[in-house]
C-alpha positions in Angstrom: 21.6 -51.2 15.2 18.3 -51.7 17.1 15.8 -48.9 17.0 15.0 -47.3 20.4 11.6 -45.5 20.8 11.5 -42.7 22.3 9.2 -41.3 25.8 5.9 -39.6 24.8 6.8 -36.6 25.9 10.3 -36.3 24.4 8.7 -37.3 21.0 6.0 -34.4 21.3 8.8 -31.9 22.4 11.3 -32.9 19.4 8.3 -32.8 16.7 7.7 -29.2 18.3 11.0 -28.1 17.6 10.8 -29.7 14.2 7.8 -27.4 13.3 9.4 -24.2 14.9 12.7 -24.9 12.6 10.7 -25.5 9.3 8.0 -23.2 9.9 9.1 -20.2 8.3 7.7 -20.7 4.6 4.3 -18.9 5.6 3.7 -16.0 3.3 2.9 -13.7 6.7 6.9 -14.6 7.6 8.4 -11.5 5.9 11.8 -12.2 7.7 12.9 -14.4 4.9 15.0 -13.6 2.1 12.6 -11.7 -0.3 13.1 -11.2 -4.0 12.2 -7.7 -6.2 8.8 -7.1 -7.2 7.9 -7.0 -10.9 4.7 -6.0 -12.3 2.9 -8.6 -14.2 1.1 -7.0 -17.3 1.4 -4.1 -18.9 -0.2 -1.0 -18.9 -2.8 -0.4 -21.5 -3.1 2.9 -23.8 -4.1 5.8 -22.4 -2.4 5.4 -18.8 1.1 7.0 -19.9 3.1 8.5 -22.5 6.0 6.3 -22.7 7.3 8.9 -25.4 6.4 11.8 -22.6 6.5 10.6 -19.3 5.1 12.6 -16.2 7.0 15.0 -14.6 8.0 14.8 -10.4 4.7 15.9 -9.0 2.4 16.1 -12.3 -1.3 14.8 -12.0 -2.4 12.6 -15.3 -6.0 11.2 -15.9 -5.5 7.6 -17.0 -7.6 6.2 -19.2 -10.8 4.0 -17.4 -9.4 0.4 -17.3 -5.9 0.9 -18.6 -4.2 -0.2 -15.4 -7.1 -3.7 -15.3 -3.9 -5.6 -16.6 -1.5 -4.9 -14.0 -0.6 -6.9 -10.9 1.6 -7.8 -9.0 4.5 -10.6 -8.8 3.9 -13.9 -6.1 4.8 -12.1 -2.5 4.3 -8.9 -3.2 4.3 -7.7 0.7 1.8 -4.6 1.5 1.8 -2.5 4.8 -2.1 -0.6 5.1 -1.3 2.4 7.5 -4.3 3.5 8.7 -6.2 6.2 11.1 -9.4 7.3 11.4 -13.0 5.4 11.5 -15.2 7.8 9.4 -16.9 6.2 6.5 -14.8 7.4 3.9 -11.3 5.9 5.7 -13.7 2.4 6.3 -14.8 2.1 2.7 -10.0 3.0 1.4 -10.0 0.7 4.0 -12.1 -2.4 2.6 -10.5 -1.2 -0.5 -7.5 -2.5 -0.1 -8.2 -5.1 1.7 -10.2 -6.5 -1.1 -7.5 -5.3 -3.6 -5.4 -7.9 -1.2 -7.1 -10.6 -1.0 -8.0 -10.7 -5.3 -4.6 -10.6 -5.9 -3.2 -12.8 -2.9 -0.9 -10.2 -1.1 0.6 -10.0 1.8 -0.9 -7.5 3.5 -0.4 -6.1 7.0 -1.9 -3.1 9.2 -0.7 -0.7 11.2 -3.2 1.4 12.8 -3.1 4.8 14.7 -5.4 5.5 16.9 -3.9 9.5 18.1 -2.3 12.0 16.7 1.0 11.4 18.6 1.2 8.1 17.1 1.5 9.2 13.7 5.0 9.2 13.1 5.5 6.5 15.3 3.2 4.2 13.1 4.9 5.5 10.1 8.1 4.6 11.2 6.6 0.9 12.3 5.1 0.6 8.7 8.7 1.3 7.5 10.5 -1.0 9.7 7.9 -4.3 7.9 10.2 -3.2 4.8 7.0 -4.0 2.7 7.5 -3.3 -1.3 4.6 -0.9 -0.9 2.8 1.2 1.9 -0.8 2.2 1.3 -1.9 5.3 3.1 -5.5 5.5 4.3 -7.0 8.0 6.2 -7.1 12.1 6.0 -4.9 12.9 8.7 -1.8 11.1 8.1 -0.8 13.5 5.1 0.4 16.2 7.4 2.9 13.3 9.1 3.9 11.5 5.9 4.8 14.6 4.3 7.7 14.9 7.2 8.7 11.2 6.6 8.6 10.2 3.3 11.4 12.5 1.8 13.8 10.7 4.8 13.2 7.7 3.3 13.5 7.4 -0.2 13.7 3.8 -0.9 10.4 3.0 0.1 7.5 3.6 -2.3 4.0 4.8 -0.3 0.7 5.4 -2.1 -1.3 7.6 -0.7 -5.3 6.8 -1.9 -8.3 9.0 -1.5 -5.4 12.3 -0.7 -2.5 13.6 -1.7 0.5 15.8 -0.5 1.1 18.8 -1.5 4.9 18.5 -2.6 5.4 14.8 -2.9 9.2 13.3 -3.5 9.6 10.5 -6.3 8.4 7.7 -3.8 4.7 9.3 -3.3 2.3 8.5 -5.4 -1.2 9.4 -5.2 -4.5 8.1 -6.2 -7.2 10.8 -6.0 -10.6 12.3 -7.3 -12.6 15.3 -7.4 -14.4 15.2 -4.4 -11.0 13.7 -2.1 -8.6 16.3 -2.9 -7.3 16.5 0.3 -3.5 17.9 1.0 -2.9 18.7 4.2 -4.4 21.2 7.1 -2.5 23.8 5.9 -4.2 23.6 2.6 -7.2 22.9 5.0 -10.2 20.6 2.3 -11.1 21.8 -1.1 -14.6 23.3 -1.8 -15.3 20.2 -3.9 -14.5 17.9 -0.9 -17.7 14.9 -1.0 -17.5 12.4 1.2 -20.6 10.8 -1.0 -17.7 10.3 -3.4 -15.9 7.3 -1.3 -17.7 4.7 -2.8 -16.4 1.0 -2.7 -15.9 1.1 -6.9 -14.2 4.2 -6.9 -11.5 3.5 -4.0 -11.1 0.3 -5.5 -10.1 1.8 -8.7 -8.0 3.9 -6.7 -6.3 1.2 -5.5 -5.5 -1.0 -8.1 -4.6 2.1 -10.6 -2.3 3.6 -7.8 -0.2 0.2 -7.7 -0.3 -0.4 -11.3 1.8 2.6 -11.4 4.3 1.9 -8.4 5.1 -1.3 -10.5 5.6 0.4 -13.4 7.8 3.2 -11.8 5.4 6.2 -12.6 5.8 7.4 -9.2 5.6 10.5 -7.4 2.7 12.3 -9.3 -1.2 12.2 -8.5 -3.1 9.4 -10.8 -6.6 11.5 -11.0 -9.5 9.1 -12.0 -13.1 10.0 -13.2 
């Protein structure tokens, strides 16, 4: 059978279609089948009893550096909700950005930019079915505390803050000096903003995930 070449432009329109069909395997694509995260490492002495684990809603003071040989698995997908451009939100920002990038995530951001966005953007972040959404940003406590018991099966961490009664799939990563928990509970006396430095929300970050991979969840990790 004799070969018959095909127009120009018909050529260019099939290899189009070609690359449309198999161009799904990017690791931003997160419609594709996606398999359970694992945590790779363990965590070292000091984060954890394993013989007394944490109670819903207790705060425990890991160990420096205990959590250093935790990551995650290949594809681990990350939603950063976000609101606010103050310095301290900016430097949770870069944090986990950072966090990303080191340990090749897939990250995406939702931002807010009002107040009557919140829940919307929450909702958004929840729809990206992401293994884990990282709160940034003071004023979207008040608004996850509303959402997050409705929606048990996703895991949030919450760095820099905290709610005040979190459910099992809250964790938080906090200091003295961003104890934050909501405007009811209005900002502690202790309250720095000098205290959002790039080390410490970058500790933050990567002890806060250690433990969503490990399933210490729901408590308040409180670092040094």
């Amino acid at each position: 059978m004799r070969s018959r070449l095909l127009p120009a432009g018909t050529l260019a329109a099939a290899v189009a279609i070609a690359v449309l069909a198999g161009g799904c395997g990017s690791a931003d694509d997160w419609s594709a089948p996606h398999a359970e995260p694992t945590a790779v490492g363990t965590l070292g002495p000091g984060f954890v009893d394993p013989s007394t684990p944490p109670s819903p809603e207790a705060t425990i003071t890991p160990r420096p550096r205990s959590w250093d040989g935790v990551r995650p698995s290949e594809g681990y997908r990350v939603v950063l909700l976000t609101t606010g451009d103050d310095p301290q939100t900016r430097t949770l920002v870069n944090a986990v950005t950072t966090w990303a990038e080191e340990q090749d995530v897939s990250l995406k951001t939702v931002k807010a930019t009002r107040p009557d966005q919140f829940i919307a953007r929450i909702s958004e972040a929840i729809g990206l079915a992401p293994d884990l959404i990282v709160s940034a940003g003071n004023a979207l406590v008040d608004p996850l505390a509303l959402v997050t018991a409705n929606h048990l099966d996703q895991q949030f961490l919450v760095v820099g803050a905290e709610l005040a009664e979190p459910t099992g799939n809250v964790t938080a990563a906090d200091w003295t000096g961003a104890s934050f928990r909501g405007e009811g509970l209005g900002m502690s006396s202790e309250y720095d903003p000098a205290t959002f430095t790039p080390e410490r929300a970058g500790r933050a970050v990567r002890a806060g995930v250690a433990a969503v991979l490990h399933g210490v969840t729901g408590i308040v990790i409180w670092l040094d």
